[in-house]
NULO-495891 format. One line per 8 residues: number of its first residue (from 1); their letters; for each residue x negated, y negated, z of C-alpha. Coordinates in nm, 2 decimals. Layout:
BEGIN
NUM) A) X/Y/Z ~ ...
//
This chain:
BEGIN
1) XXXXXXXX) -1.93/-0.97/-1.53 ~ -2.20/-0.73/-1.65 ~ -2.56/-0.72/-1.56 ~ -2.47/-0.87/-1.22 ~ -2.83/-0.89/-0.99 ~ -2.59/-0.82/-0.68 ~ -2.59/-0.47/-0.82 ~ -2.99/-0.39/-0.70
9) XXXXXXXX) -2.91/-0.51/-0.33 ~ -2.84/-0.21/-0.11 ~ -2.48/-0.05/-0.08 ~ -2.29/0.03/0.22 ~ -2.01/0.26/0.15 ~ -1.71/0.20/0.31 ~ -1.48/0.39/0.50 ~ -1.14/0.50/0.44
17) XXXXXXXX) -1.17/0.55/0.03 ~ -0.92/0.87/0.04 ~ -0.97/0.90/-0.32 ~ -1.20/0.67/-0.48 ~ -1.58/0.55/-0.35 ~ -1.61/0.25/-0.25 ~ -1.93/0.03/-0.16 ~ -2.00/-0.33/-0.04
25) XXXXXXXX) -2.29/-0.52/-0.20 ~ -2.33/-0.83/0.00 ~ -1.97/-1.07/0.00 ~ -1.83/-0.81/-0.30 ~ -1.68/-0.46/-0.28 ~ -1.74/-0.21/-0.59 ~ -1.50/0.05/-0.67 ~ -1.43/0.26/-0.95
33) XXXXXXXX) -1.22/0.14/-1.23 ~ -0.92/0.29/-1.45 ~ -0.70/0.27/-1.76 ~ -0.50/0.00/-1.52 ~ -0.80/-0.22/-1.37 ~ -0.77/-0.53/-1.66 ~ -0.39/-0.57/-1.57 ~ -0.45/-0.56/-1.16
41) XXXXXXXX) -0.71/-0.83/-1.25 ~ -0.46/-1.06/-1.44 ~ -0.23/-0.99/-1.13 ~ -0.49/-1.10/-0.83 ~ -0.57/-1.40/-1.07 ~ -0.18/-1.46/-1.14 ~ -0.13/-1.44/-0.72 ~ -0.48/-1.69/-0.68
49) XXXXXXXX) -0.35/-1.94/-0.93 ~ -0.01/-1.92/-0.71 ~ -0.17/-1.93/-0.42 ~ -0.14/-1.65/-0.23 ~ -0.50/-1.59/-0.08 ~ -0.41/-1.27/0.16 ~ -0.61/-1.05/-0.16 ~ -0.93/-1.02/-0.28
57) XXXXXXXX) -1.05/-1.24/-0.64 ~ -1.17/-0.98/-0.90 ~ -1.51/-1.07/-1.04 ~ -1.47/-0.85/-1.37 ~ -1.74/-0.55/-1.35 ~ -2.11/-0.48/-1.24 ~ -2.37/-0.30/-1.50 ~ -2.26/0.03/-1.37
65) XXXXXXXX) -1.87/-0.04/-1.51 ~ -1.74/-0.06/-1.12 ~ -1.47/-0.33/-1.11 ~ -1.60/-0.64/-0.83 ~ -1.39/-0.76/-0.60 ~ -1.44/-1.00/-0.29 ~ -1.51/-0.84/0.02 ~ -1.28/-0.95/0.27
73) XXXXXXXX) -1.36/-1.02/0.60 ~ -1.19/-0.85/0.92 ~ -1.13/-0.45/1.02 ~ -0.88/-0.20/0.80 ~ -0.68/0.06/1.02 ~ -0.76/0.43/0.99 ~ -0.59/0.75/1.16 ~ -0.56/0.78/1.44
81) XXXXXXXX) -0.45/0.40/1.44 ~ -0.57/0.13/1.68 ~ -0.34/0.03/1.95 ~ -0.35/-0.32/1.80 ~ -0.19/-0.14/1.50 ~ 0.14/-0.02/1.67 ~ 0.23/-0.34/1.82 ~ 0.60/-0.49/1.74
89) XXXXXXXX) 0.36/-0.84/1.61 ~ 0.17/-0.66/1.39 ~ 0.51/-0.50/1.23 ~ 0.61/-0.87/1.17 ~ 0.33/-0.94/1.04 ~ 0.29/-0.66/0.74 ~ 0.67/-0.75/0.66 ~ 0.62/-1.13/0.67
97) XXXXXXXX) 0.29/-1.05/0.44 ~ 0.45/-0.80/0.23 ~ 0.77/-1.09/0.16 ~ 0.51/-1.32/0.06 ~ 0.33/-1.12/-0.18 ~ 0.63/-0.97/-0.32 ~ 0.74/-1.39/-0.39 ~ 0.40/-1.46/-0.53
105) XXXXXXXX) 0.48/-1.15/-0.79 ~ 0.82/-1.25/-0.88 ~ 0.72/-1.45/-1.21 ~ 0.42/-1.29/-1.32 ~ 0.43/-1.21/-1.67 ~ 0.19/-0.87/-1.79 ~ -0.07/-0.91/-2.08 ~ 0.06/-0.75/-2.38
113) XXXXXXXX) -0.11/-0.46/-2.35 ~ -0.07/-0.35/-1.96 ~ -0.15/-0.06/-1.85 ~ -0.03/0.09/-1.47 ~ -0.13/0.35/-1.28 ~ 0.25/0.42/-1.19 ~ 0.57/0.39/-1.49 ~ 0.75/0.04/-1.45
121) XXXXXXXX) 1.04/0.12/-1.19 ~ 1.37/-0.08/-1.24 ~ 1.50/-0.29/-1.16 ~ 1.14/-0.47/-1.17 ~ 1.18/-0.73/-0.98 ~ 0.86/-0.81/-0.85 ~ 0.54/-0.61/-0.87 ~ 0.51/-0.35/-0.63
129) XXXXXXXX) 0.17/-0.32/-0.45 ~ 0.24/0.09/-0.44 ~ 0.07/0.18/-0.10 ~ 0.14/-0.10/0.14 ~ -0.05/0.10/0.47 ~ -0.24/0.09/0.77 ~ -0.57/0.15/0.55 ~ -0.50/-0.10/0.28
137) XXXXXXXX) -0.47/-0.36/0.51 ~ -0.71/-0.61/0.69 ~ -0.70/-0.67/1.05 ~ -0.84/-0.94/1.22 ~ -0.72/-1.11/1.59 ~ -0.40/-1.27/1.47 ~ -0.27/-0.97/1.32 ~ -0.21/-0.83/0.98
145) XXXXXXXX) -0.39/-1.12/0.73 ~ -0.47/-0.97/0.38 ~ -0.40/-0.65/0.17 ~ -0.65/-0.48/-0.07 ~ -0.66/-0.19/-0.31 ~ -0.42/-0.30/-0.59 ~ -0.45/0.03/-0.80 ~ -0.14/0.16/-0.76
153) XXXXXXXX) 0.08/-0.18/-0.83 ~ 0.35/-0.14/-1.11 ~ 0.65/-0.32/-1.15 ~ 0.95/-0.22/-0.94 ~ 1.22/-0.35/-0.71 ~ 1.16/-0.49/-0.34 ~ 1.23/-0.21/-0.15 ~ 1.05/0.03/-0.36
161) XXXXXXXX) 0.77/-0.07/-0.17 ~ 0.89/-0.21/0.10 ~ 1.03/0.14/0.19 ~ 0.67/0.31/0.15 ~ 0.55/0.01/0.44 ~ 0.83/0.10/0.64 ~ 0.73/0.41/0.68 ~ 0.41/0.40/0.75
169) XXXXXXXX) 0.41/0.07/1.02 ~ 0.76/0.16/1.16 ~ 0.68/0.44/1.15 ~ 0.96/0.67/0.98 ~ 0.76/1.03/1.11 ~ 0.87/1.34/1.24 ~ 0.80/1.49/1.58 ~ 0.51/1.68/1.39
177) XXXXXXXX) 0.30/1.39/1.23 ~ 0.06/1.32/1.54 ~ -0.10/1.00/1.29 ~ 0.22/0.75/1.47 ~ 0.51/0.88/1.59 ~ 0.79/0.73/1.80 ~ 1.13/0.84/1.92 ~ 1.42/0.77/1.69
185) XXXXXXXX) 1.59/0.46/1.89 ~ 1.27/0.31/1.85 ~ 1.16/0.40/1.47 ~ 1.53/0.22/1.47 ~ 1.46/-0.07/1.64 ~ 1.16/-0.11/1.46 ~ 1.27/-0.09/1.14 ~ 1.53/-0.38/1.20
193) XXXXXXXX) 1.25/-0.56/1.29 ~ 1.05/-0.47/0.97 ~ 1.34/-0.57/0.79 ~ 1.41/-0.89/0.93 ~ 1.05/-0.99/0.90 ~ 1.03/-0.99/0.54 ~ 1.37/-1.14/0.50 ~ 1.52/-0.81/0.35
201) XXXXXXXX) 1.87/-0.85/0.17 ~ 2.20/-0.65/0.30 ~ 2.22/-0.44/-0.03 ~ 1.90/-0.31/0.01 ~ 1.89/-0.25/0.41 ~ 2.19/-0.02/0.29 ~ 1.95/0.19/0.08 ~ 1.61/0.10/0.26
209) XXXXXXXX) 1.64/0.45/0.50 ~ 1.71/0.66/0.16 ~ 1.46/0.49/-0.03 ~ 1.21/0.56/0.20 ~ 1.29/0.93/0.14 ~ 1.25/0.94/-0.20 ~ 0.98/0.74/-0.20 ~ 0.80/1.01/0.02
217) XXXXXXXX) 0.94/1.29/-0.21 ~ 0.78/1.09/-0.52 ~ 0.47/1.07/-0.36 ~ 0.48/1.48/-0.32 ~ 0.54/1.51/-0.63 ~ 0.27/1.29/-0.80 ~ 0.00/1.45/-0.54 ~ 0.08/1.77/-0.73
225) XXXXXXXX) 0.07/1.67/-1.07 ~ -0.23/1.48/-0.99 ~ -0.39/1.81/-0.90 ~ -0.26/2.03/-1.16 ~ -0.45/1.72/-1.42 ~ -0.77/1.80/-1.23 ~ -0.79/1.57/-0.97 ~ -1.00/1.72/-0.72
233) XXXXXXXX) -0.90/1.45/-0.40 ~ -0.51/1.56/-0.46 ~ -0.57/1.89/-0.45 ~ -0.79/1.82/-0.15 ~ -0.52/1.61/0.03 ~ -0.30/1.92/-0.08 ~ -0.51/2.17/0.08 ~ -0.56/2.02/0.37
241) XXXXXXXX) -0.19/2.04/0.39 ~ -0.06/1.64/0.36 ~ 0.23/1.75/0.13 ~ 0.38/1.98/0.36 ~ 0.37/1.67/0.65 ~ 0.51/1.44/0.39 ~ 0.78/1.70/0.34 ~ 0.89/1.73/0.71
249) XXXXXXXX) 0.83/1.35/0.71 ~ 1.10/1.33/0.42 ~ 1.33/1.58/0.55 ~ 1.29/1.37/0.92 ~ 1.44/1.07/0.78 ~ 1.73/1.24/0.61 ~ 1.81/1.39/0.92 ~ 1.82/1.04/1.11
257) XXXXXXXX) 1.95/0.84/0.76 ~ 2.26/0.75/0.88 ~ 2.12/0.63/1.26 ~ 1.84/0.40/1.06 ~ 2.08/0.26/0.81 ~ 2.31/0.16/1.11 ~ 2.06/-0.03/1.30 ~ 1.98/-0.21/0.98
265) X) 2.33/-0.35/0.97
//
């Protein structure tokens, strides 16, 4: 789509957007586009044509090269999260979501010439989303209903990403993380309940606790090579000192590994 007239209606810039800007133009969302945007298109077409409608339809892009995407309707969670956010039914809900998604991945097939934002990750089972989160959700009354912001997808196993979601809706935080944190019998408790919501298999509940670890030391590591290749919201998420909380997020769950593995059993 090029040209599109929606593009001369006014914008409303949307919250959240930690590093690119988005804006809503009537019932479509613009954001800015990467080496990776054609391929996330053939994937939310692959996951319409299958059925799954909890994502937004891509629309190709508007006359200013921003991708188009539906807007979809409802609220997305920001720090410090609502209280509807926490509940044990919303934890369900991003784990029966995630499962479904996950399924509706299993045989897509990339164009010839895809491009990701992250390296394929084997086993590639199904095509991770790559920041399953609070903010990349939509809320409405019912619960957890749709994800959005599909930049970061890349092929990789289940609980790849299933891991990241833990973390963040379980949550998996140390005492110092003021964003969501819960005592460890309850991080526990709550990640059986993550896991049994999306259906997760025994071999990887065995790994799910370390996974989420090195998913968080992964994500430490990318912030900084992000910002040493000029990227100037890294290197603000750096400064304002989200690596270090990752880091005593990471070191957290090693700590507790064993304890979350055994309630997972």
């Amino acid at each position: 789509m090029t040209g599109d007239p929606r593009t001369e209606r006014e914008e409303e810039a949307l919250a959240g957007g930690g590093v690119n800007d988005v804006v809503r133009i009537g019932a479509t969302v613009r954001r800015p586009t990467g080496p990776w945007t054609a391929t996330v298109h053939a994937l939310l077409d692959h996951l319409r044509a299958r059925g799954f409608t909890a994502a937004p339809c891509a629309h190709g892009r508007d006359s200013e090269g921003r991708e188009v995407l539906d807007f979809l309707p409802g609220q997305v969670a920001h720090y410090p999260l609502a209280d509807h956010v926490r509940t044990d039914a919303t934890l369900r809900a991003v784990g029966r979501l995630l499962r479904n998604y996950h399924d509706a991945t299993a045989d897509f097939v990339p164009p010839p010439d895809a491009v990701w934002y992250a390296p394929v990750r084997e086993p590639a089972e199904v095509v991770c989303h790559g920041d399953v989160a609070p903010y990349n959700c939509v809320f409405d009354g019912s619960g957890a209903v749709a994800l959005i912001d599909f930049d970061t997808a890349h092929p990789g196993p289940r609980v790849w990403d299933l891991a990241y979601a833990a973390y963040r809706f379980a949550p998996l935080t140390g005492p110092g993380n003021d964003d969501f944190h819960l005592p460890v019998a309850e991080q526990a408790r709550r990640l059986r309940l993550f896991a049994d919501a999306y259906g997760l298999g025994d071999a990887d509940r065995r790994v799910l606790a370390a996974t989420a670890r090195q998913r968080l030391e992964h994500l430490v590591q990318h912030m900084h090579e992000r910002a040493a290749a000029g990227s100037a919201a890294f290197a603000g998420h750096i400064a304002a000192g989200h690596d270090a909380l990752y880091r005593a997020d990471a070191a957290h769950i090693a700590r507790h590994q064993d304890r979350l593995t055994a309630a997972l059993g």
